[in-house]
N, C-alpha and C positions, 0 to 999 in steps of 0.2 A: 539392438538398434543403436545408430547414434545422433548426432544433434539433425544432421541432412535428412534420415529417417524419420526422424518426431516432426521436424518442421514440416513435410508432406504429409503427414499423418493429419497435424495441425490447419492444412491447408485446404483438405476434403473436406473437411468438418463442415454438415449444415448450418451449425449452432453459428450466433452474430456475438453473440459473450462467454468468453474461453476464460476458466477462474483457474489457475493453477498455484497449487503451494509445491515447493521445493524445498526437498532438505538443503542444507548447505551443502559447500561446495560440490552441487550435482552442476552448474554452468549456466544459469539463467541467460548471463546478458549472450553468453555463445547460442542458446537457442533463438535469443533474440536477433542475432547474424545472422543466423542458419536460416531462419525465417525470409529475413530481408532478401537477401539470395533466392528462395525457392519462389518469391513472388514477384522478385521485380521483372522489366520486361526485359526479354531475353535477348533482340535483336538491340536495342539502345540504351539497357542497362538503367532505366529511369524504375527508382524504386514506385512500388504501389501504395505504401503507406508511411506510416512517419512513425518513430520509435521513441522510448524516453527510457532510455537506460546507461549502467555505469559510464559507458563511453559520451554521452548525454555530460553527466557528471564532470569529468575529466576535462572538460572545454574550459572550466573556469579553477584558474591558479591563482593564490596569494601572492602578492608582489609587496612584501613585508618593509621594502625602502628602511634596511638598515643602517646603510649610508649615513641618513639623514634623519636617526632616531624614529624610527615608524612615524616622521612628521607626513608622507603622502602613501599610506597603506589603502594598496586596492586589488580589487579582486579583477584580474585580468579576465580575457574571454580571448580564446585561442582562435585562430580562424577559423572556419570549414564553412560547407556550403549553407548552410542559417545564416552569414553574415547580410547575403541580400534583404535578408525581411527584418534588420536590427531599426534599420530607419522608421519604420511605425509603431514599436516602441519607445524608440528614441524621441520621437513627437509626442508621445501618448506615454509617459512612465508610467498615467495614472492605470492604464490597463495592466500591468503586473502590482500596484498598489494594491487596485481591488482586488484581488488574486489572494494578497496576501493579507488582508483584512480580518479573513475568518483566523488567522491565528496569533491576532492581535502581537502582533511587532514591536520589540523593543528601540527600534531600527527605523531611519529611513536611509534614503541612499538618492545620488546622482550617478547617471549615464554621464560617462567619457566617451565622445564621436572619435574616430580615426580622424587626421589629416584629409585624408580619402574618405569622401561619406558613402562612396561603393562597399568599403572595409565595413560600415556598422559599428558597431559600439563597441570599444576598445577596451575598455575596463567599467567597473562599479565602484567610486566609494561609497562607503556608508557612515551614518553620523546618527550620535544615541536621540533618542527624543528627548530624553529628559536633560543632557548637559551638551548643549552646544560647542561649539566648537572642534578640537581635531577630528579627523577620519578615526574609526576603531574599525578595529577586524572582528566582528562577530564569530560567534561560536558555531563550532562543525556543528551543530545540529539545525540552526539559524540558518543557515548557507545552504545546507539542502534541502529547507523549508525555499531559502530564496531562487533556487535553480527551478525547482521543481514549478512556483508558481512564474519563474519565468518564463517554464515552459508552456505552461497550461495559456499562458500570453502568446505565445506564440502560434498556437493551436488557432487560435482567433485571427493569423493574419492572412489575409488574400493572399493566394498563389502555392502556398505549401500545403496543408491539412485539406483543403478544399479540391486540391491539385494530386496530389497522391493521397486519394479518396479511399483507398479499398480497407484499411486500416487502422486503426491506432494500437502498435504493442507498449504496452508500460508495463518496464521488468524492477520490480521494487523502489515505491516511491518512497519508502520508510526505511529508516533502521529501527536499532535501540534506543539511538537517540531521540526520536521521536513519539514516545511511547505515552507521551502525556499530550500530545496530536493526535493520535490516534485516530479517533474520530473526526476530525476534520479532514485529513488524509483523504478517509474514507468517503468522506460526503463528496469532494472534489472528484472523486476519481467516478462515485454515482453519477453525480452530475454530468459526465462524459457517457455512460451509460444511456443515461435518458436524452441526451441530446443529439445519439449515433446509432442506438442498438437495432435503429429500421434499414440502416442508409448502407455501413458500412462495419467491419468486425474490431468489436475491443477485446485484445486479448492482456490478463491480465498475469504476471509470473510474480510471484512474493516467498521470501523466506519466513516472511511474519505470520506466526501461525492465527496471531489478532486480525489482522487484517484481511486474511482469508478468510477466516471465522465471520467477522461480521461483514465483509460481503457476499457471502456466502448467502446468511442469514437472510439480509436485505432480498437477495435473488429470489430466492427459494422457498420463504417463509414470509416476507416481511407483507406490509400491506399494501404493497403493487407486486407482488411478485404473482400475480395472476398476466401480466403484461411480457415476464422474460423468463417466466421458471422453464416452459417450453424451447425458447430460445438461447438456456443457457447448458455447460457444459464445463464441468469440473473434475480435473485431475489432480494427481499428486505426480511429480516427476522422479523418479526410480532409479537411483545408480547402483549396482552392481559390477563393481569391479570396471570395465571398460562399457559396460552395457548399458543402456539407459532405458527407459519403457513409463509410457505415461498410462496412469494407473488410475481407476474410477476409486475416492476414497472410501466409498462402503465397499471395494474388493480388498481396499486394504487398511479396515477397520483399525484394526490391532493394533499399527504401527501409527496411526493417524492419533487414535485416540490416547496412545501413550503419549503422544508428544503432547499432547495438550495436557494432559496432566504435569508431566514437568515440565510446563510452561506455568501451570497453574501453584505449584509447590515453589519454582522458584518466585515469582509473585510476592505467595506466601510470606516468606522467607525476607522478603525486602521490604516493595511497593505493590500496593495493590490500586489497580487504579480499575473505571468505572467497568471497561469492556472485558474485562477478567469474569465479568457476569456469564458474559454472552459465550464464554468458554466451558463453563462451571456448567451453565445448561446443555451445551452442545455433550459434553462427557454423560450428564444422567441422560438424555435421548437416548445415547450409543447404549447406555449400561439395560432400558426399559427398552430398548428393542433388542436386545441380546434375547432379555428374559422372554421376548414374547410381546410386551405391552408398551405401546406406543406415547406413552403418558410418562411427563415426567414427574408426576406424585407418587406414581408405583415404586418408580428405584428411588423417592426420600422415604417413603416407608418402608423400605426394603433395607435402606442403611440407618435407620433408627431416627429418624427426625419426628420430635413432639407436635408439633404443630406443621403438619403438612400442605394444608390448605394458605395458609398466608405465608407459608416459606416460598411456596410454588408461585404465588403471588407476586412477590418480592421481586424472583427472579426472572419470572416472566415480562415484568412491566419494564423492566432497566434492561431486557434483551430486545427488545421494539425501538418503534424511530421516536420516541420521545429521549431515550438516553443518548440517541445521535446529537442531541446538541445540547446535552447540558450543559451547565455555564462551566461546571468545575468536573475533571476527568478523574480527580482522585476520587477512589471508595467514602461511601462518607460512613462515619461510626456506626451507624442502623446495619446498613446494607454488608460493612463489613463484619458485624459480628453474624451474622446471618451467612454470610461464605464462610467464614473460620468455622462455624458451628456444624455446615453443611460438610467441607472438603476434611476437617478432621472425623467424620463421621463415616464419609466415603470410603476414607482412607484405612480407616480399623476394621471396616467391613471389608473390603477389598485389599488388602496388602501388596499393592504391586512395586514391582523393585523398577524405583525412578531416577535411580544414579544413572548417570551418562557410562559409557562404553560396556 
């Protein structure tokens, strides 16, 4: 199949929430094209939903003003069709503020108007909280913290989101960079869930195996997923060679659950932060139902853990929505000597080979 293929595939779909994870370069935001095309209207070409992906991104350029010693550094905003609804923003900053609140910002910023207030908002600077004075150029990670809640601002304005009803696709709000977000990320992106999943379709495409994992989790297990487990629908997108094929991931167990392992080794190895939990669980699920048994006590007694009841414990409580908003995203010392103890354990029982290629 290819992207014109999945995106019709995508488009039958009864389900109202589409969770896909993608390997790398299999072509997310191209699916996300592919999409827009097979849905909009065919005779006046007026799209049916509204999308937030790399091309999303790419709208906003650093204008570094070397000229003049980065004394006016700002982050441009290119034209395209959004510039109409910049004006209620631009009245309203505070609506991308609150936006941006839950990831407590180092940051504030002013909207620059066009000449032209048909144009919208021409640029962003931003100014640190703590030391006044010049513009600073925040960090790529800060920026597509700030694009992203400036989308989710925009989602809220009359005429577009409300007007090209049939959808919202969001193709990776995160990177790496974002990996101590994580959970925030995630709760935003719920949030759009509970506020759509009657009305109109969110479909969701992430390379993040975190971020799949615990909305996933949220969907399917969490404690409202009596509301969208029905209505929800999760692949993994498949390239082979020129082919592509979207894939239910308990068909493709194996290669699902490997990656989360070396997702969870490299962790290991670095930073461990809180929702590496919710990975570590999803791996002994896969491992207790290989064997047979749907408990994940069985596969810690099965890889040698002393204390299995309050290890299971442990990892149960921090995979639920109480760990969606902890204050702090790092492992704390408890919790991590409880994963090292577990995933080295895993690991001497299970020996899988978790180098890349």
């Amino acid at each position: 199949m290819n992207f014109a293929d999945i995106a019709k595939q995508l488009k039958a779909l009864n389900e109202n929430i589409v969770l896909i994870y993608a390997f790398n370069a299999t072509g997310k935001t191209r699916l996300s094209v592919a999409y827009k095309d097979a849905t909009k209207d065919p005779n006046s070409g007026q799209h049916a939903g509204v999308y937030y992906n790399a091309l999303s991104e790419d709208l906003f350029v650093w204008d570094n003003d070397e000229d003049n010693d980065n004394a006016n550094t700002q982050l441009k905003i290119l034209p395209s069709s959004l510039n109409r609804f910049h004006s209620f923003l631009y009245e309203d900053p505070d609506s991308v503020m609150a936006k941006l609140a839950a990831y407590f910002p180092k940051f504030t910023f002013q909207f620059n108007a066009h000449d032209d207030p048909e144009m919208g908002i021409e640029s962003v600077t931003f100014f640190s909280v703590t030391e006044k004075g010049n513009p600073i150029k925040i960090s790529r990670g800060e920026e597509r913290i700030f694009v992203w809640c400036f989308f989710l601002a925009l989602l809220e304005v009359d005429g577009w989101a409300n007007e090209q009803d049939a959808h919202i696709f969001i193709d990776d709000p995160v990177s790496s960079l974002d990996e101590h977000n994580i959970y925030i990320t995630a709760d935003t992106i719920f949030a759009q869930i509970e506020n759509h999943y009657l009305k109109k379709r969110i479909i969701i495409t992430t390379h993040h195996i975190g971020l799949f994992s615990i909305l996933a989790d949220r969907l399917m297990k969490g404690e409202k997923s009596s509301r969208y487990k029905k209505l929800t629908k999760l692949f993994i997108l498949g390239k082979s060679g020129n082919e592509l094929s979207l894939d239910n991931p308990g068909g493709n167990v194996f290669l699902y659950h490997l990656h989360l392992l070396q997702a969870l080794a490299e962790a290991n190895r670095t930073q461990l932060y809180a929702h590496h939990v919710v990975l570590l669980r999803q791996v002994l699920e896969n491992i207790a139902s290989f064997l047979g048994v749907g408990r994940i006590n069985f596969a810690l007694e099965q890889i040698g853990v002393e204390n299995v009841e309050s290890t299971a414990n442990t990892i149960n409580s921090l995979s639920h929505k109480d760990a969606y908003y902890a204050q702090s995203d790092l492992m704390s010392p408890p919790v991590e000597a409880v994963f090292r103890d577990v995933f080295a354990k895993l690991l001497a029982k299970y020996p899988f080979v978790l180098h890349a290629g």
